[in-house]
C-alpha angles and dihedrals in degrees: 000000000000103000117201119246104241128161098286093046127272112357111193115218130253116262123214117259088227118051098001093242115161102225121079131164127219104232108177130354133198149154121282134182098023096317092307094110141039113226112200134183123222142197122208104227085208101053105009096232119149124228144169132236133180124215120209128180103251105235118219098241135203125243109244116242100219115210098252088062104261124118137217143179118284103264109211072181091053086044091057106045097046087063106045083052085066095041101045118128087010126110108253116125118242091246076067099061109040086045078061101046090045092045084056100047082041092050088041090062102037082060078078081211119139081213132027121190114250079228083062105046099041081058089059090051079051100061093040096048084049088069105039105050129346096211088053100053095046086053090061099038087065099052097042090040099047105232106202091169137038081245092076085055093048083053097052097046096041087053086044087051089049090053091055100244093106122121 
């Protein structure tokens, strides 16, 4: 497939999800999530379905440092899902979710670091998952902290009651 030159070297074209044609139309753009995408609407040229794409900035992310010692890429994917395992059955919207997940991989780049420590960075799911939902971050909590007791839990929920989230 013919890309197209662009700024950063030869950029291919976006296919339509329906019958794979090569020439789409933008049709309408605006802001989504809070201005940090861009949500556009297309037009296959081929089949003349619409459909919608999202544009995001790509962040220059870290490599994790596991505690083992290994590293691996920075998963947005990871990220997400270790969160909506917390979350699961309780009531956050999934804007939520996704603002969190961004506000982490934004907070992970602007670090400026080649490597951030997977410690680091569940404490960062921890403060996001504090605010979003109390029953979910104690979940986590239990499970990054290793809780081997009921008195790891009563830690974590006195230290949620002094910070006056508590209900």
């Amino acid at each position: 497939m013919p890309g197209i030159p662009g700024l950063w070297g030869v950029v291919t074209a976006l296919r339509c999800p329906y019958c794979q044609h090569a020439d789409t139309r933008v049709v309408d753009s605006r802001l989504a999530a809070d201005g940090e995408q861009v949500r556009r609407r297309r037009a296959c040229a081929g089949c003349g379905e619409r459909f919608t794409t999202y544009e995001v900035p790509e962040l220059g992310l870290p490599w994790v440092e596991k505690r083992d010692g290994s590293r691996e890429p920075f998963s947005e994917e990871k990220l997400r899902q270790g969160l909506l395992r917390a979350l699961e059955k309780r009531p956050v919207a999934a804007e939520e979710v996704e603002s969190a997940v961004r506000r982490i991989c934004k907070r992970a780049a602007d670090a400026g670091e080649r490597e951030v420590a997977a410690t680091v960075l569940g404490e960062w799911v921890m403060d996001e998952l504090r605010s979003l939902d109390q029953v979910a971050y104690v979940r986590f909590a239990s499970v990054y902290r290793r809780f081997e007791d009921v008195g790891g839990f009563r830690e974590v929920i006195e230290g949620l009651e002094r910070d006056g989230r508590g209900e």
